[in-house]
PyMOL Python script that loads the backbone (N, CA, C, O; Angstrom):
from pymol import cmd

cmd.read_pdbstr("""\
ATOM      1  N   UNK A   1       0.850  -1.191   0.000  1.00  0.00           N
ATOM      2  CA  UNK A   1       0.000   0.000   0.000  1.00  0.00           C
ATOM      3  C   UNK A   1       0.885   1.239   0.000  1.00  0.00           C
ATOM      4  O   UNK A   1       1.396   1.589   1.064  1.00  0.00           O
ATOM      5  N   UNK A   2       1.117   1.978  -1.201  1.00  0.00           N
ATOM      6  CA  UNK A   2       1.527   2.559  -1.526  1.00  0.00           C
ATOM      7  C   UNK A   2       0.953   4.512  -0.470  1.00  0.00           C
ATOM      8  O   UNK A   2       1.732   5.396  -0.112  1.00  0.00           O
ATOM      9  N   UNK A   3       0.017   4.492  -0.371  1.00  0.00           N
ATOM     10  CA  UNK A   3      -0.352   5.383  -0.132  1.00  0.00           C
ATOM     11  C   UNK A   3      -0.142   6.620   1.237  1.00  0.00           C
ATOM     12  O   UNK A   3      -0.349   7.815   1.445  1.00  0.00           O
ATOM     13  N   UNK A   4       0.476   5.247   2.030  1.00  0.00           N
ATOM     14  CA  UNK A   4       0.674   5.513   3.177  1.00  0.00           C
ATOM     15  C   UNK A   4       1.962   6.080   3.589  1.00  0.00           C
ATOM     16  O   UNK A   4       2.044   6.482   4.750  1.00  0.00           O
ATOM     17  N   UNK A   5       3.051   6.181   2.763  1.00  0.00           N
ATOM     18  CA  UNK A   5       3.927   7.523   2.653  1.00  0.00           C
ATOM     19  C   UNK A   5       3.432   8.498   1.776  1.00  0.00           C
ATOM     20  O   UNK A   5       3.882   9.578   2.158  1.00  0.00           O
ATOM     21  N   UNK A   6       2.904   8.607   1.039  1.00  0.00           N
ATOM     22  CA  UNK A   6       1.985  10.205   0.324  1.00  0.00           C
ATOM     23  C   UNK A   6       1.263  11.111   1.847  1.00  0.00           C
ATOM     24  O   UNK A   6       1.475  12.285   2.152  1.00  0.00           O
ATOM     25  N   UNK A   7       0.416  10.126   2.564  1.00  0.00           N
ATOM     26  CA  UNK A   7      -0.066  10.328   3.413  1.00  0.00           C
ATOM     27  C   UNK A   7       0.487  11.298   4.374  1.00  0.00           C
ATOM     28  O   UNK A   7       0.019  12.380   4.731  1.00  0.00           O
ATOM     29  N   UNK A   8       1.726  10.617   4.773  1.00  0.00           N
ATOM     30  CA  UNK A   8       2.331  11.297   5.804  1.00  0.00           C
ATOM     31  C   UNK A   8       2.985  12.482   5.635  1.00  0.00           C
ATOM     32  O   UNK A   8       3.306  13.195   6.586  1.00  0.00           O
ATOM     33  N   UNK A   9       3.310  12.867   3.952  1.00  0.00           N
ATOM     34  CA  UNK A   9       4.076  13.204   3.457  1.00  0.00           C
ATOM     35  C   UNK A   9       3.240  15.190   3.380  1.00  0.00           C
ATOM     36  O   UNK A   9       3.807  16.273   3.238  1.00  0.00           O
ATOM     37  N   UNK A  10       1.456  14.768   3.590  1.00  0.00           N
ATOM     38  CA  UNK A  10       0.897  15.826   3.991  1.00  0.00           C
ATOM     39  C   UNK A  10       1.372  16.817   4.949  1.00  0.00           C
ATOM     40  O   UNK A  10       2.391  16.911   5.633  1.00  0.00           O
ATOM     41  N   UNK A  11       0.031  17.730   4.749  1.00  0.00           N
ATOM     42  CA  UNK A  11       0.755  19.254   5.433  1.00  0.00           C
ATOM     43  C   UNK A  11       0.594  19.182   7.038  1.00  0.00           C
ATOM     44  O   UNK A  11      -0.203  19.848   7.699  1.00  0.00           O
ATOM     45  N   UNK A  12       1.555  18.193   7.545  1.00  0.00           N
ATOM     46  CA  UNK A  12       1.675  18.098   8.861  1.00  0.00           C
ATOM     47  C   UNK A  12       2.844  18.900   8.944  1.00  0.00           C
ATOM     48  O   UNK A  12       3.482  18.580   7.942  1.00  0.00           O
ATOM     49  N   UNK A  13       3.513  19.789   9.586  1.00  0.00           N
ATOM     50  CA  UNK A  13       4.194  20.687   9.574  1.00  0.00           C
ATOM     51  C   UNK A  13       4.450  21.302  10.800  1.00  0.00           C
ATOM     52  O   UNK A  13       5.546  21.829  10.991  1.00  0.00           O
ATOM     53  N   UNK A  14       3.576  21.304  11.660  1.00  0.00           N
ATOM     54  CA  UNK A  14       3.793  21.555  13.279  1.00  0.00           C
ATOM     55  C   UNK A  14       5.108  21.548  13.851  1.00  0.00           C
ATOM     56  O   UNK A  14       5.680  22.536  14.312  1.00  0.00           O
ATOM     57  N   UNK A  15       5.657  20.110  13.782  1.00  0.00           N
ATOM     58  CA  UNK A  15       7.090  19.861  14.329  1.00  0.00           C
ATOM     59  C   UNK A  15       7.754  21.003  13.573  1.00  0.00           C
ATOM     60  O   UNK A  15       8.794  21.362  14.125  1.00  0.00           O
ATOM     61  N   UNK A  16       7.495  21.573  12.633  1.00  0.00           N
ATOM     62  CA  UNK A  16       8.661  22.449  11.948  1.00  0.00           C
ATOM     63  C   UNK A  16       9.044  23.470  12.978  1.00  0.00           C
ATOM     64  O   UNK A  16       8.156  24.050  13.603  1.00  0.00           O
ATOM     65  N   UNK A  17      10.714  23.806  13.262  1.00  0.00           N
ATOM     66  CA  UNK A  17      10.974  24.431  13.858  1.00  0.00           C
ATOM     67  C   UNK A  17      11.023  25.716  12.968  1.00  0.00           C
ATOM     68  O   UNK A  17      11.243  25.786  11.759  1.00  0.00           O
ATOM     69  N   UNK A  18      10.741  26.801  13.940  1.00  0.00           N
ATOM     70  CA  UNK A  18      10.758  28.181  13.278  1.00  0.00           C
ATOM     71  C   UNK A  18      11.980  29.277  13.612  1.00  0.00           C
ATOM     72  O   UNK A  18      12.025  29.616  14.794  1.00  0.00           O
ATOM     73  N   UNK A  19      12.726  29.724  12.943  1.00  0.00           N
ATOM     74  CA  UNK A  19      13.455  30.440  12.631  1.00  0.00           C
ATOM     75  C   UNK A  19      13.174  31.611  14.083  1.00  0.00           C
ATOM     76  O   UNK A  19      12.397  32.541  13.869  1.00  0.00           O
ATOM     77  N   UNK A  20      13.639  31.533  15.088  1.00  0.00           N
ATOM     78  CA  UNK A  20      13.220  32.586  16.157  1.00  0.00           C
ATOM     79  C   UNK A  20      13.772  33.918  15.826  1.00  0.00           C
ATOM     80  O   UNK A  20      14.677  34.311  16.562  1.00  0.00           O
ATOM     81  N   UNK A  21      13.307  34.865  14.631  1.00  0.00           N
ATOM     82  CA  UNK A  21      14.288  36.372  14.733  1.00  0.00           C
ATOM     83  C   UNK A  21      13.015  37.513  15.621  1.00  0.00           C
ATOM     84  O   UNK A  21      11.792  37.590  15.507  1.00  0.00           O
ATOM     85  N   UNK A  22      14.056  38.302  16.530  1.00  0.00           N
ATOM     86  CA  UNK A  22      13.805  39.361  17.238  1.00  0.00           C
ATOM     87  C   UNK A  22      12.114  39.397  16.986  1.00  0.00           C
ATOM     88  O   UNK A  22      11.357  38.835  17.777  1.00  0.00           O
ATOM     89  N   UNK A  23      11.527  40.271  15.552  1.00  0.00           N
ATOM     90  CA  UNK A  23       9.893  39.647  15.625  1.00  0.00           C
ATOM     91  C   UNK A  23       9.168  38.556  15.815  1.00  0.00           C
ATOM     92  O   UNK A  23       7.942  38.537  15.707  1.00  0.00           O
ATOM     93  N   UNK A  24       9.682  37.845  16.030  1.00  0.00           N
ATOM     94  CA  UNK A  24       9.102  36.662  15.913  1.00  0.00           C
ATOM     95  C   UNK A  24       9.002  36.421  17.930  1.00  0.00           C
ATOM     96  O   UNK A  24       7.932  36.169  18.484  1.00  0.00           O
ATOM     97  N   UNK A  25      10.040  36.541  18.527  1.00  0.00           N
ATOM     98  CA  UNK A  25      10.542  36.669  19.878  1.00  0.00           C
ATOM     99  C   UNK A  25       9.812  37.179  20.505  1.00  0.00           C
ATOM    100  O   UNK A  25       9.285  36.614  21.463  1.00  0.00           O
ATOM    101  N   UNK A  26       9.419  39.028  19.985  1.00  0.00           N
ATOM    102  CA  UNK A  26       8.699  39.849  20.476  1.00  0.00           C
ATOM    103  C   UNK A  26       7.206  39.272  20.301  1.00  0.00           C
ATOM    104  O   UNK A  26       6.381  39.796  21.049  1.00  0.00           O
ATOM    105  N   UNK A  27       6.829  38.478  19.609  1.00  0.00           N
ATOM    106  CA  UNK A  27       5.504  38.239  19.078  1.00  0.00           C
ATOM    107  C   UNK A  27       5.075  37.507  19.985  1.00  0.00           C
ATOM    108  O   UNK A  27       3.952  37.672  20.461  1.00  0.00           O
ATOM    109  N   UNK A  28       6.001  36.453  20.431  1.00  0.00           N
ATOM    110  CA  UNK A  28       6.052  35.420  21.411  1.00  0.00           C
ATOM    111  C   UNK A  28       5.833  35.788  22.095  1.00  0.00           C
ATOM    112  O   UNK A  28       4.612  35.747  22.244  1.00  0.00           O
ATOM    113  N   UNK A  29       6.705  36.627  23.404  1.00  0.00           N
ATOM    114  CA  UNK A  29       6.668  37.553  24.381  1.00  0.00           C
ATOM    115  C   UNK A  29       5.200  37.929  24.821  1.00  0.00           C
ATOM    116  O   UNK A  29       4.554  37.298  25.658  1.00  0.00           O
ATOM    117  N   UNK A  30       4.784  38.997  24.171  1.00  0.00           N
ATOM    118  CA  UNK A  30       3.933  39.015  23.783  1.00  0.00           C
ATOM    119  C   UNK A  30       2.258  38.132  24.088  1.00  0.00           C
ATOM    120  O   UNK A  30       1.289  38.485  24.761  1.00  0.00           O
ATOM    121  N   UNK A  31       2.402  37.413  23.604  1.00  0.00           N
ATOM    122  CA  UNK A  31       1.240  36.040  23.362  1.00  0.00           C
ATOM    123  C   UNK A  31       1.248  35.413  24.738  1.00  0.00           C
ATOM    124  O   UNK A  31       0.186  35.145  25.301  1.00  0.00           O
ATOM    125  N   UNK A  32       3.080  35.042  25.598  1.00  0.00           N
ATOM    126  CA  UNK A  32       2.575  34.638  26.243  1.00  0.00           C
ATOM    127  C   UNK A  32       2.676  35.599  27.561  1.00  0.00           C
ATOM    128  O   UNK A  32       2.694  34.930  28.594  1.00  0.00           O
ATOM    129  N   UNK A  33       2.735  36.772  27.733  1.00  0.00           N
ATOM    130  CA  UNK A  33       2.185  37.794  28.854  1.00  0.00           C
ATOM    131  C   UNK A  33       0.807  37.615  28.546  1.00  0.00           C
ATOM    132  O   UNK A  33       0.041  36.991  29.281  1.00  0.00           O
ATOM    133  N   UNK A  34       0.398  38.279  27.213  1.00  0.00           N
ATOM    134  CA  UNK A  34      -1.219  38.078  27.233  1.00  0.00           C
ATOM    135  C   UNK A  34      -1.827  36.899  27.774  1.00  0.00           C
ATOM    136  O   UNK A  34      -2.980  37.001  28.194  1.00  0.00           O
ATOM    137  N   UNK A  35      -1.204  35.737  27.833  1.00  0.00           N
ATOM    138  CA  UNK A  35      -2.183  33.822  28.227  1.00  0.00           C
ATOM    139  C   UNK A  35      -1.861  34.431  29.818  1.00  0.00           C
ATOM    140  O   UNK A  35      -2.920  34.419  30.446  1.00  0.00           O
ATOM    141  N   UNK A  36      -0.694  34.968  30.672  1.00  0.00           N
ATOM    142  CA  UNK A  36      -0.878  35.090  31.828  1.00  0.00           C
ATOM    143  C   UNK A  36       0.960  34.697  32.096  1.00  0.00           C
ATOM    144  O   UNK A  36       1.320  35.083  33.208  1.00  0.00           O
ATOM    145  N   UNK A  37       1.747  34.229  31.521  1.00  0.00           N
ATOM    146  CA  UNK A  37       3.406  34.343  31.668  1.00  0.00           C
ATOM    147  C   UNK A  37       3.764  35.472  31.466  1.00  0.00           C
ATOM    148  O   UNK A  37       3.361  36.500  30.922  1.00  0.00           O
ATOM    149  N   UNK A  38       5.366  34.754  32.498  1.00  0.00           N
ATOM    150  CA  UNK A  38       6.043  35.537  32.625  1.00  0.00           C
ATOM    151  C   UNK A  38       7.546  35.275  31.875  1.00  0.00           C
ATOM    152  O   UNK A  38       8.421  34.583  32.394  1.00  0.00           O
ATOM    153  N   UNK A  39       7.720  36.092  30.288  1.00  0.00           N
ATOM    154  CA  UNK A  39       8.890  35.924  29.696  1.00  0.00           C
ATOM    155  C   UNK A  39      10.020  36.632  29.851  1.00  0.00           C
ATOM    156  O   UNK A  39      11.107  36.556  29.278  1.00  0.00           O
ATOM    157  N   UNK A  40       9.479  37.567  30.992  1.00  0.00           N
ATOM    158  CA  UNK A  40      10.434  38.895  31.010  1.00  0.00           C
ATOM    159  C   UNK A  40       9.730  40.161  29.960  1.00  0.00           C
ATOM    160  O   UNK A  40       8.645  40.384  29.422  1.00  0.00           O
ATOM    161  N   UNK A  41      11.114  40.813  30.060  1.00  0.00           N
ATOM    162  CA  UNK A  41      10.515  42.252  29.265  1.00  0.00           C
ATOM    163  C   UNK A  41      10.299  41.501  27.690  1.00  0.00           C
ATOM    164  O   UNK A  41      10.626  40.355  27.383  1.00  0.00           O
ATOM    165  N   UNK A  42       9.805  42.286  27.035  1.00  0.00           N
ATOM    166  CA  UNK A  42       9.085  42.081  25.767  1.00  0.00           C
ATOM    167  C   UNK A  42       9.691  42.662  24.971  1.00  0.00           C
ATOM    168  O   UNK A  42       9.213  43.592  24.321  1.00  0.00           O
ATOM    169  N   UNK A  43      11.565  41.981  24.786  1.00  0.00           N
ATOM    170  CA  UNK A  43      12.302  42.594  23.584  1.00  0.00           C
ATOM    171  C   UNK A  43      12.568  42.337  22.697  1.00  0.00           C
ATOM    172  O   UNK A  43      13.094  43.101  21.888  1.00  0.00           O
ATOM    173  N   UNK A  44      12.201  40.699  22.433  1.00  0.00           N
ATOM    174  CA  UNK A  44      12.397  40.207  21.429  1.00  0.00           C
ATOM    175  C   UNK A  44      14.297  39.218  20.897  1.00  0.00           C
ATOM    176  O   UNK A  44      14.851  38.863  19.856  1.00  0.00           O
ATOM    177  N   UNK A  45      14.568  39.187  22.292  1.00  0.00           N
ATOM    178  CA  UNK A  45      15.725  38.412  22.822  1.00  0.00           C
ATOM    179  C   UNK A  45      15.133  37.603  23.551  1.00  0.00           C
ATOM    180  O   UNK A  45      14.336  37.867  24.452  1.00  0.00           O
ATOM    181  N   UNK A  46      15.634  36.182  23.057  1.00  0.00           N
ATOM    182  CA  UNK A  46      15.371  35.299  24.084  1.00  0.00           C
ATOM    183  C   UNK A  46      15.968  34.590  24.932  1.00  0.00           C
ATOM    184  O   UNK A  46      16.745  33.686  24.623  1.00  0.00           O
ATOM    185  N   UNK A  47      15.550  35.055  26.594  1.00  0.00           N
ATOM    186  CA  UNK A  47      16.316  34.952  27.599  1.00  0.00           C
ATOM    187  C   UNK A  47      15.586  33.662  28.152  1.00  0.00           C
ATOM    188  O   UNK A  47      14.707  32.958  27.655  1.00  0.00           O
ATOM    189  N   UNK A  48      16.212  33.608  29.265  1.00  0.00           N
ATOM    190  CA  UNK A  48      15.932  31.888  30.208  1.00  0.00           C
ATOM    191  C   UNK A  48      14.220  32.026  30.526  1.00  0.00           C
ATOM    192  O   UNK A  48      13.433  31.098  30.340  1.00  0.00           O
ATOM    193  N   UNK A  49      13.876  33.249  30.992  1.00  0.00           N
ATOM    194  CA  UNK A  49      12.672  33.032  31.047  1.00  0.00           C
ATOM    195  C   UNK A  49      11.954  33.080  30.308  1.00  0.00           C
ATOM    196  O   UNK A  49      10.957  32.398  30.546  1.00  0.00           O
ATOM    197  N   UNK A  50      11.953  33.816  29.065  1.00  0.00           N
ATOM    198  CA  UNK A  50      11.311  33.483  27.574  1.00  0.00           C
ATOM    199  C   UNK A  50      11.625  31.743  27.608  1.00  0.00           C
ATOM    200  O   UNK A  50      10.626  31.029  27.701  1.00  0.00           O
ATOM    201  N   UNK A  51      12.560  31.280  27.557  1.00  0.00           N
ATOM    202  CA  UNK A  51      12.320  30.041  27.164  1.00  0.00           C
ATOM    203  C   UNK A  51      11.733  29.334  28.636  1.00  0.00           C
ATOM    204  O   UNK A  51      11.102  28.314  28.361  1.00  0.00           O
ATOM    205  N   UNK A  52      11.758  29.497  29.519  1.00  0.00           N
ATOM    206  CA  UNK A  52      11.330  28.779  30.468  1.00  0.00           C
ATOM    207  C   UNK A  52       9.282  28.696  30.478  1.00  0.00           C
ATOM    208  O   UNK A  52       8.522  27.783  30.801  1.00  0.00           O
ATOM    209  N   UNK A  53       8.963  30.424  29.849  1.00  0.00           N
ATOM    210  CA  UNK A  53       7.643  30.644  29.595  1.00  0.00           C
ATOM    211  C   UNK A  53       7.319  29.850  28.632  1.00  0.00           C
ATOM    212  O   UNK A  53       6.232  29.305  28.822  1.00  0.00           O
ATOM    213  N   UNK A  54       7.948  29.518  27.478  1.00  0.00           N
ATOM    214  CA  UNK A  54       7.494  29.045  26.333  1.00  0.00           C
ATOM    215  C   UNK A  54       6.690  27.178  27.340  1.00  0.00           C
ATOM    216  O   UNK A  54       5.676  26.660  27.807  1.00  0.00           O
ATOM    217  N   UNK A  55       8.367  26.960  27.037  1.00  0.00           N
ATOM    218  CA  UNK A  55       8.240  25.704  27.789  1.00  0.00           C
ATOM    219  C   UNK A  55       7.056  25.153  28.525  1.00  0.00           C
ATOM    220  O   UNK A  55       6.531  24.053  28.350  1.00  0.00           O
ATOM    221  N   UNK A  56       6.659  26.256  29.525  1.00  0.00           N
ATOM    222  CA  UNK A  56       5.625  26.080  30.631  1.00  0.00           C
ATOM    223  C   UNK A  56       4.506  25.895  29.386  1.00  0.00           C
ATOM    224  O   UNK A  56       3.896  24.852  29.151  1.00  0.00           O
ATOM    225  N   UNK A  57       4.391  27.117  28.674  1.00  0.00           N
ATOM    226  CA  UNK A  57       2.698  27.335  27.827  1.00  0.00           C
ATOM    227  C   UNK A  57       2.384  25.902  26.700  1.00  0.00           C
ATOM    228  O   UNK A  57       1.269  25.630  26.254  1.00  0.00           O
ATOM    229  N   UNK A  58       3.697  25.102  26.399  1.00  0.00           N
ATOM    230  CA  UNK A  58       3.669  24.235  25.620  1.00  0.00           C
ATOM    231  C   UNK A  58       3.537  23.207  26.472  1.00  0.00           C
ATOM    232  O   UNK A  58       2.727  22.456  25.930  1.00  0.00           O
ATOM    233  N   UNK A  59       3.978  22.598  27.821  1.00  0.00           N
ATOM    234  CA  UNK A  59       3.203  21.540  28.620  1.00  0.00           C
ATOM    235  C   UNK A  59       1.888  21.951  29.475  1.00  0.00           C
ATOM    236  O   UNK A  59       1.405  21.462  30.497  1.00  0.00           O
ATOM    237  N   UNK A  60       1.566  22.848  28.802  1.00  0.00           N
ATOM    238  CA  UNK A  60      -0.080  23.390  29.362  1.00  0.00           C
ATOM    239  C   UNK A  60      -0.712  23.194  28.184  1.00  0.00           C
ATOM    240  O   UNK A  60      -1.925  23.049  28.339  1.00  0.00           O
ATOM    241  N   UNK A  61      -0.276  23.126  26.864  1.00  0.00           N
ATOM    242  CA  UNK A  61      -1.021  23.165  25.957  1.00  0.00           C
ATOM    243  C   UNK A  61      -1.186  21.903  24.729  1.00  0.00           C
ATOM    244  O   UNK A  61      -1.764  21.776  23.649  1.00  0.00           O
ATOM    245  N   UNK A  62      -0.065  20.865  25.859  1.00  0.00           N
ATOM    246  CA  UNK A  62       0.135  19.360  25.660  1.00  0.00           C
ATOM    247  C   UNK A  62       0.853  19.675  24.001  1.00  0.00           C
ATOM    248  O   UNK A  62       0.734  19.011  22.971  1.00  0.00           O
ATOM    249  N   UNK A  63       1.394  20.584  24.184  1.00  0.00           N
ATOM    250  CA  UNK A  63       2.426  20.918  22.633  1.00  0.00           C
ATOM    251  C   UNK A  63       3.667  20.443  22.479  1.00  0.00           C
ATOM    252  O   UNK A  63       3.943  20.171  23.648  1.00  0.00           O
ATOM    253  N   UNK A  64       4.711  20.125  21.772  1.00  0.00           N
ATOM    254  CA  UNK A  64       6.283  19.474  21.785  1.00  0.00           C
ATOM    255  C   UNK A  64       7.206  20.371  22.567  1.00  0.00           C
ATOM    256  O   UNK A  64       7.403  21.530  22.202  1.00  0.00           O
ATOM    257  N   UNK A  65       7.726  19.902  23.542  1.00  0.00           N
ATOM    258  CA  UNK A  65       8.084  21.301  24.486  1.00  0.00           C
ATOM    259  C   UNK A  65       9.656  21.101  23.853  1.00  0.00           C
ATOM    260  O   UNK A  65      10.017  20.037  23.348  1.00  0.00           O
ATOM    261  N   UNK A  66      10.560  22.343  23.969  1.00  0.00           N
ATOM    262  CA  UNK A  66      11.443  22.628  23.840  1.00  0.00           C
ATOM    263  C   UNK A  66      11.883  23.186  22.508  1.00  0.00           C
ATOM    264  O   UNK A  66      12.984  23.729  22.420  1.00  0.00           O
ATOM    265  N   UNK A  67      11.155  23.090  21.569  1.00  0.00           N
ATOM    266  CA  UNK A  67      11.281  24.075  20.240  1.00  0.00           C
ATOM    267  C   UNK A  67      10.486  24.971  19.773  1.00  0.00           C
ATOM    268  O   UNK A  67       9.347  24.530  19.620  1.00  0.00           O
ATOM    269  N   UNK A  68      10.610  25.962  19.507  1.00  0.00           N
ATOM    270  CA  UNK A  68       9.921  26.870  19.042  1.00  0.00           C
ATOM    271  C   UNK A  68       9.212  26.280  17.532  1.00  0.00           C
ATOM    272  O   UNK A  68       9.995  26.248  16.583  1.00  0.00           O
ATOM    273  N   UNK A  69       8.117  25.927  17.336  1.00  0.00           N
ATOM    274  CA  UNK A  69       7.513  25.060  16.206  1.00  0.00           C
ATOM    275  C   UNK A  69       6.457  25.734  15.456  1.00  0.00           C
ATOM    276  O   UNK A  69       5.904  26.628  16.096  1.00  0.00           O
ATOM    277  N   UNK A  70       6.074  25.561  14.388  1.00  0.00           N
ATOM    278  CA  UNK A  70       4.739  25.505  13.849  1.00  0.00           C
ATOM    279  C   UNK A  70       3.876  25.958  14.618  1.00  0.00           C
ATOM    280  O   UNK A  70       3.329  27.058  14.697  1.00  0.00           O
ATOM    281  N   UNK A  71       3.758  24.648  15.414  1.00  0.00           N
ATOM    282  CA  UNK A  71       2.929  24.140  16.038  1.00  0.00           C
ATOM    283  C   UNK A  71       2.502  24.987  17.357  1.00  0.00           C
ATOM    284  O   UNK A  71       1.312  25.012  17.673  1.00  0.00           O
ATOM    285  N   UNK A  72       3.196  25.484  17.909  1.00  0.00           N
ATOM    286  CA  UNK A  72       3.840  26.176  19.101  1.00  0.00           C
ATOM    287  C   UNK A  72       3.166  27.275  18.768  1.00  0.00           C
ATOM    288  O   UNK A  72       2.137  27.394  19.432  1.00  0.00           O
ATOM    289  N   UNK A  73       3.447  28.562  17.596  1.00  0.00           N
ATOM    290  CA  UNK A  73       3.289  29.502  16.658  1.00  0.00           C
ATOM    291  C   UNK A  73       1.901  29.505  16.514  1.00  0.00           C
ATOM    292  O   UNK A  73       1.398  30.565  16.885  1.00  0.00           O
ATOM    293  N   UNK A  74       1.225  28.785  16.156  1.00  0.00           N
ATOM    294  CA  UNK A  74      -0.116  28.972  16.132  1.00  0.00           C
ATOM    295  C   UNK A  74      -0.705  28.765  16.851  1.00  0.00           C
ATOM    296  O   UNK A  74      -1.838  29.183  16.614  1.00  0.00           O
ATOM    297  N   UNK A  75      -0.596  28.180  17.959  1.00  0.00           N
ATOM    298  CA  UNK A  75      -1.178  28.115  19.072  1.00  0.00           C
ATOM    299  C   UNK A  75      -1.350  29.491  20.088  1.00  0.00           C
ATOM    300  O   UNK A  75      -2.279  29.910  20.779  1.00  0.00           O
ATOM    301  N   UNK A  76      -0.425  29.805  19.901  1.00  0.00           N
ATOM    302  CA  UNK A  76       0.026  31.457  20.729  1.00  0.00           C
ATOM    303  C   UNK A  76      -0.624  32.510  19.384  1.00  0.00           C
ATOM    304  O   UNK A  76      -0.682  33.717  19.618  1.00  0.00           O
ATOM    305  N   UNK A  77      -1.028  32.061  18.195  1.00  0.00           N
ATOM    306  CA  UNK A  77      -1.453  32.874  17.389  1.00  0.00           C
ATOM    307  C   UNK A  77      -0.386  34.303  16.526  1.00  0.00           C
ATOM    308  O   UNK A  77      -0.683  35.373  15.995  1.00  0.00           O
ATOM    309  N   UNK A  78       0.948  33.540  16.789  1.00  0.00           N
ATOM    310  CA  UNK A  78       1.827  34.593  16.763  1.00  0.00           C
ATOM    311  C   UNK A  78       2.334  34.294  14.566  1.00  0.00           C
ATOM    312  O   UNK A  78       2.887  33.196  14.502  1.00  0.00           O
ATOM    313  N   UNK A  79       2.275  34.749  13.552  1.00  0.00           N
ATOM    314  CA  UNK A  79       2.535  34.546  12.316  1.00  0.00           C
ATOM    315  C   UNK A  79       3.858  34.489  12.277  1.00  0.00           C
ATOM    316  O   UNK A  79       4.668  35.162  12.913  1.00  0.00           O
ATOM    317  N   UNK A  80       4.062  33.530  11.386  1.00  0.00           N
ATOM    318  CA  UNK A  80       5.648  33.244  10.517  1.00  0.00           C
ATOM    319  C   UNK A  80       6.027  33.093   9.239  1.00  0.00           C
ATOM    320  O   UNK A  80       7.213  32.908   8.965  1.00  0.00           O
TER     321      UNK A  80
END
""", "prot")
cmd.dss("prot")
cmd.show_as("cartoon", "prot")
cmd.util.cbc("prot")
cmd.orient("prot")
């Protein structure tokens, strides 16, 4: 059955890690002060607690913790 790598081969894309530049950071930031974290100031550098916030909002949101993803990205509603 041929079909079943075409299949997978769909627009699953989530795992894709995303390119973290400064907007993208700030966007983050951002998204997750608004859910109720704390990333630090909102500069668009990402420091321990930006990543420690991420982290937290992605095992709250049963998401792949430790990369900034797709998946991650739309969830926080932030564009890439």
């Amino acid at each position: 059955n041929n079909n079943d790598s075409a299949q997978k081969q769909a627009v699953n894309d989530g795992a894709d890690v995303v390119t973290a530049t400064p907007t993208i950071i700030r966007a983050v930031q951002q998204a997750l002060v608004n859910a109720g974290y704390n990333p630090g100031p909102v500069d668009g550098a990402s420091g321990q607690k930006t990543v420690n916030a991420i982290q937290s909002f992605q095992k709250k949101n049963n998401l792949a913790v430790g990369k900034l993803t797709k998946e991650t990205l739309r969830a926080m509603n932030v564009p890439f």
